[in-house]
N, C-alpha and C positions, 0 to 999 in steps of 0.2 A: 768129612766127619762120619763117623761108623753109626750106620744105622743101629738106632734101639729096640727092638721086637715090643710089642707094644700086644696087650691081652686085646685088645679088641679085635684083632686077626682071625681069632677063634673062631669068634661069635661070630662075623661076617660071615665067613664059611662055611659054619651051622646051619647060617639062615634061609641059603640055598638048597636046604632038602626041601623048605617047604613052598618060601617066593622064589620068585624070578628075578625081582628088584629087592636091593638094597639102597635105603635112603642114611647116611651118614651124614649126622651135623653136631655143629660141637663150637665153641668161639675160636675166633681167628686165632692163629698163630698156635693150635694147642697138638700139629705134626698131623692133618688130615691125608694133607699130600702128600708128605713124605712116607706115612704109611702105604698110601695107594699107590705109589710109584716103589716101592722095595717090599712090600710083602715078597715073600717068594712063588706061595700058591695063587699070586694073581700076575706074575711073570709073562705071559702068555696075556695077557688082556690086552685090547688096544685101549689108549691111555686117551681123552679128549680134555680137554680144559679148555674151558670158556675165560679165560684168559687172555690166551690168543685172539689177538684181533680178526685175523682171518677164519677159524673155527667160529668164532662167535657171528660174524657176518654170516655164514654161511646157516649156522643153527635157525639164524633171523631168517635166512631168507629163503635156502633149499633144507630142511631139516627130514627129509627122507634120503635126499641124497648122502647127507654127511653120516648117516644112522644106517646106511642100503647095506653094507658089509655085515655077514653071517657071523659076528664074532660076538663073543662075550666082550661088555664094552663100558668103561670108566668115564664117567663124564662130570670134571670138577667145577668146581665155581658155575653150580648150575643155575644160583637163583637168579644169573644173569641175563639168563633165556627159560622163564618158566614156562612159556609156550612150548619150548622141546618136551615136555610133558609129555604132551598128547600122543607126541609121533613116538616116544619111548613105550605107551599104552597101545599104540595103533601095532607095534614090533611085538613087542609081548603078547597081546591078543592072534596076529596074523600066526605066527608059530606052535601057538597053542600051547604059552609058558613055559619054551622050551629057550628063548633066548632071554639074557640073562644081562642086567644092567646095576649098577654103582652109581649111584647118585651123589655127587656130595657139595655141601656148602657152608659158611658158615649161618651157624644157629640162629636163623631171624625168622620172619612172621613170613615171609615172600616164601623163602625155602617149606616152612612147616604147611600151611594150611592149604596150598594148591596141590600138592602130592596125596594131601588126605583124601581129595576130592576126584582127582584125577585119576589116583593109582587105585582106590580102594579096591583090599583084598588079593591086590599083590604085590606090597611093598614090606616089607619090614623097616621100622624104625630104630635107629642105634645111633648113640649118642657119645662121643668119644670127651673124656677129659686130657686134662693135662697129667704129662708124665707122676705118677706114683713113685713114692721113694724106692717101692719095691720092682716095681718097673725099670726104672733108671738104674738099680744095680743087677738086673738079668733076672729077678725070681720070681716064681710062678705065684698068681693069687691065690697059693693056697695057704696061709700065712694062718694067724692064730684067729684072727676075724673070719676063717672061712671056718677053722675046726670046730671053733664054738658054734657058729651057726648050724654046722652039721651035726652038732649031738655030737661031737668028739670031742675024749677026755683031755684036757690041757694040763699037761706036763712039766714041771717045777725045770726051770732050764736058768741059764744064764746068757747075756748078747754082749757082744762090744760096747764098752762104752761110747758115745759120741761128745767131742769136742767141740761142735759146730753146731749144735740143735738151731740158734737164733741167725744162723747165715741161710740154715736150710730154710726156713719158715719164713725169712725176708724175702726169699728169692722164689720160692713158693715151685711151683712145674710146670710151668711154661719152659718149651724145650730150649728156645732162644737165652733165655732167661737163665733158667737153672745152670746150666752149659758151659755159660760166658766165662772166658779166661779172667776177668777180676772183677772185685765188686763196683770197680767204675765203671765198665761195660755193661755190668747187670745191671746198674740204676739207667745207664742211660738207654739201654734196649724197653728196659721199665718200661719207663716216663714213656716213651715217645709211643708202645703200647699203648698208651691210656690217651693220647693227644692223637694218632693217628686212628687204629684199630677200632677204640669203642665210641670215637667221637663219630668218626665215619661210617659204621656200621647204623647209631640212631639216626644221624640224620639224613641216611637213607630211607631210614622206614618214613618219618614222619618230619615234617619241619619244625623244628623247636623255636621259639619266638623269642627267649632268654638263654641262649648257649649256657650264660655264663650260671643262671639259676641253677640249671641244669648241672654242669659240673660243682656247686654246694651240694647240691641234693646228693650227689657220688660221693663229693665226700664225709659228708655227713653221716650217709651208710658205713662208708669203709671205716670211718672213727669208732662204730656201734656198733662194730660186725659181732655178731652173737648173742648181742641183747635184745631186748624185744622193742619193737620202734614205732611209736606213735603217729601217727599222718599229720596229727595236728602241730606235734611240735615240729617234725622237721618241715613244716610249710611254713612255720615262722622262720627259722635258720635259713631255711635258700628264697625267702621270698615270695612264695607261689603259693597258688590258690592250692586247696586241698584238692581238685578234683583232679587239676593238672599234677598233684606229685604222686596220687595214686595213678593217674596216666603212666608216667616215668617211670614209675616204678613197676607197673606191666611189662613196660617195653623192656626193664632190663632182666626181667623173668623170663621175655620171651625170645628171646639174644643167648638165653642161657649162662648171665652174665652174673645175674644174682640168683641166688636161691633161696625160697619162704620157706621155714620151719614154723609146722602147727602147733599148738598144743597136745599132747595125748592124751586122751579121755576114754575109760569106759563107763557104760551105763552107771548114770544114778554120780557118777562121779566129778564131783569140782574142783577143776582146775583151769589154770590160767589156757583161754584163746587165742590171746595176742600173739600174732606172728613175731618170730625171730629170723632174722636174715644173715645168709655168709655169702661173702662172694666165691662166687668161681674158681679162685686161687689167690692163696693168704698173699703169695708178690704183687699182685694186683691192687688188692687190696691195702698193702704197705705205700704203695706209690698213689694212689688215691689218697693217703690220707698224711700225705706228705714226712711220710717217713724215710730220711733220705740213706739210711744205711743202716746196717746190724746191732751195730752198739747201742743204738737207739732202743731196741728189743729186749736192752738189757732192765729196765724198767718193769719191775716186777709185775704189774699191772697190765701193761702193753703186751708181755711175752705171753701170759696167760691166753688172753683174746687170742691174739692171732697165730699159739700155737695150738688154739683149739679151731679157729678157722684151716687150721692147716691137715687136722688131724678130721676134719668134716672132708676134705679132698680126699684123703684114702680111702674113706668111709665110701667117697660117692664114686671113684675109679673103681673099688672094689665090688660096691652094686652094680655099676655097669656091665661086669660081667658073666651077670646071671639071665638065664632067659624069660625066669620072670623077676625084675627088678624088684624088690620089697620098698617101701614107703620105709622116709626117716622123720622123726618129731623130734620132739622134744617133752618133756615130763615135767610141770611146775605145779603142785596142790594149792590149792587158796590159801590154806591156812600151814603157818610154817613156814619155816627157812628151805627145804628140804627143793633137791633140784636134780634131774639126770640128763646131763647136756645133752644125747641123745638115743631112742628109743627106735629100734631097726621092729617095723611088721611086715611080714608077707600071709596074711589070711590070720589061722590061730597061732602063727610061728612068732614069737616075741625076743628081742635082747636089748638088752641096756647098756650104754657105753658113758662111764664119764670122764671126762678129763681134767689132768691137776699136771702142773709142768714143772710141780719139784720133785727132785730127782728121788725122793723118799717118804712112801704110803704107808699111814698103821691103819688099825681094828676103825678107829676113828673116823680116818675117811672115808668109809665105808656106809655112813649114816644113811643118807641120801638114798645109796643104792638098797640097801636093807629093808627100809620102808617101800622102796617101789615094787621087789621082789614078793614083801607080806602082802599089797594091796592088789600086786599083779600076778599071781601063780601059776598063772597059762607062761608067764616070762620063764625061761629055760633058764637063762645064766647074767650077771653079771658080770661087766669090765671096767677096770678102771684103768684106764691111760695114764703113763705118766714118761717122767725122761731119767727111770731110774735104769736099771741093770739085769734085773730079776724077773723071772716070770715063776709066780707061786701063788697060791689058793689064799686069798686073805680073811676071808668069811665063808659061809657055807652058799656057796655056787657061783660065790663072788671071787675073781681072779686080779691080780695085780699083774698088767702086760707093758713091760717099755714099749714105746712106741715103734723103736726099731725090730719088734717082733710084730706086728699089727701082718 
């Protein structure tokens, strides 16, 4: 299978003018390895994976020895020997920051919080998603989400139409997933993602006493993905005390498996708190919540949710490739109907995105964002998402962009 160039190569490579270490994590299966074994610019790197049973023994038990070689040096599935920590800090420090190391694992608490402590102040953190639409057909992130952010004027154009919007948003970007020659392979690569991958990964971190609570509480998420979710109610649905599903619900924040969206507030200003949650990737989330195929999505209701879970992934592939990431909310007033799925900050830098999945926006849909732009004027520009054809100016700084231009 031909490798896909994936934006996070960049950054990696960036990150080396100023550490020594690169700490890469991300959830399984979202092409860690595959990038760190084909990059080109790390060609030249020796490759270790703790994988291997015999590396890993040796990591355990000579970890100077396995680490003695002068090379710039890759070392996967690290959370498996996080004592190799040390001897990667003991290499970096003996050189004087001149040797150079790739850390990578998937995204759990093992991997995150001993590297903080170990490496601090010469690791950089980078966090790789699943393939972007724009990704997976070769194009660079500088798409219309990156012009708007930079204060660039956005240009009345027109894209191909797409015939598949609800196969792509089922199958969501996981590489295995997205890839698969038919949608019977994609549901069963799915499913068994969600039985193998996230089962295995929690009950690594921590023993769960009710597997099966545990999988309600997932999918109970994945049914809500984009609305704001209560602790109380879904501990009625899957069973469990409240303290235990805000447990779970850490764990799958810190897996990088879900994501919290805050409310967005400034001073003096009332709006809704409540976290809202997307997963990771709208395929994930489709087989979580037992949606066994596409047609399913045809469900006007359905398609909405999870083509705006879907359009939260380009959102966050696309922040990941800034050096300084901006914070994403969400926008709900107390009073009112008025809503703006999501609100991109880095400092006073503002933008607002929302999304609608039919294929045709007037003056009307516009409301929402109108009023967030009056009450937010630091806010640069509005966007509104949708799966029409056209990208043109719909209101005054407010944009109409198909998603296939994002």
């Amino acid at each position: 299978m031909k490798y896909i160039k994936r934006w996070m190569e960049q950054r990696i490579e960036a990150s080396f003018e100023v550490h020594p270490v690169v700490i890469l994590t991300g959830p399984r299966q979202v092409g860690k390895s595959t990038l760190l074994e084909n990059a080109r610019f790390l060609k030249n790197w020796r490759y270790l994976t703790l994988d291997d049973p015999e590396v890993l023994e040796q990591a355990q038990e000579d970890p100077k020895g396995l680490l003695w070689e002068d090379k710039p040096t890759i070392i996967d599935e690290v959370q498996r020997c996080s004592e190799l920590l040390l001897t990667v800090k003991y290499f970096v420090d003996k050189s004087k920051r001149r040797r150079r190391f790739i850390l990578s694992g998937s995204g759990n608490i093992s991997l995150r919080q001993r590297p903080r402590e170990t490496l601090a102040g010469r690791a950089k953190y980078l966090h790789l998603t699943g393939l972007s639409h724009r990704e997976l057909h070769g194009l660079s992130h500088e798409g219309i989400l990156e012009q708007a952010w930079a204060g660039k004027e956005i240009k009345p154009k027109s894209v191909k139409a797409s015939n598949n919007l609800t196969t792509i948003v089922w199958r969501g970007g996981l590489p295995g997933v997205v890839l698969a020659s038919s949608d019977k392979v994609a549901w069963e690569r799915g499913s068994s993602y969600i039985d193998t991958y996230i089962h295995r990964d929690i009950q690594d971190l921590v023993k769960i006493r009710h597997p099966q609570n545990f999988r309600r509480l997932m999918e109970a998420l994945a049914q809500a993905t984009g609305w704001e979710s209560v602790q109380n109610e879904l501990s009625k649905l899957c069973s469990e005390t409240r303290t235990n599903v805000s447990r779970y619900m850490s764990l799958l924040q810190d897996t990088a498996l879900l994501h919290e969206l805050r409310g967005y507030t400034t001073k003096n200003e009332r709006a809704y708190k409540q976290a809202k949650y997307f997963w990771f990737d709208s395929g994930a989330a489709c087989f979580l919540a037992g949606i066994v195929s596409e047609k399913e999505l045809k469900n006007k209701n359905l398609k909405g949710r999870y083509f705006e879970n879907y359009i939260f992934q380009q959102i966050n592939s696309w922040v990941s490739t800034m050096s300084v990431e901006p914070e994403i909310y969400y926008w709900k007033p107390r009073q009112g109907e008025s809503e703006v799925d999501f609100v991109i900050r880095s400092g006073t830098k503002i933008m607002g995105i929302e999304v609608k999945s039919s294929s045709q926006v007037t003056f009307k849909d516009t409301k929402s964002m109108r009023k967030f732009l009056k009450l937010h004027p630091e806010a640069q520009k509005g966007i509104i998402v949708y799966s029409g054809t056209k990208v043109f100016p719909i209101a005054t700084n407010i944009y109409a962009v198909p998603w296939l231009a994002l």
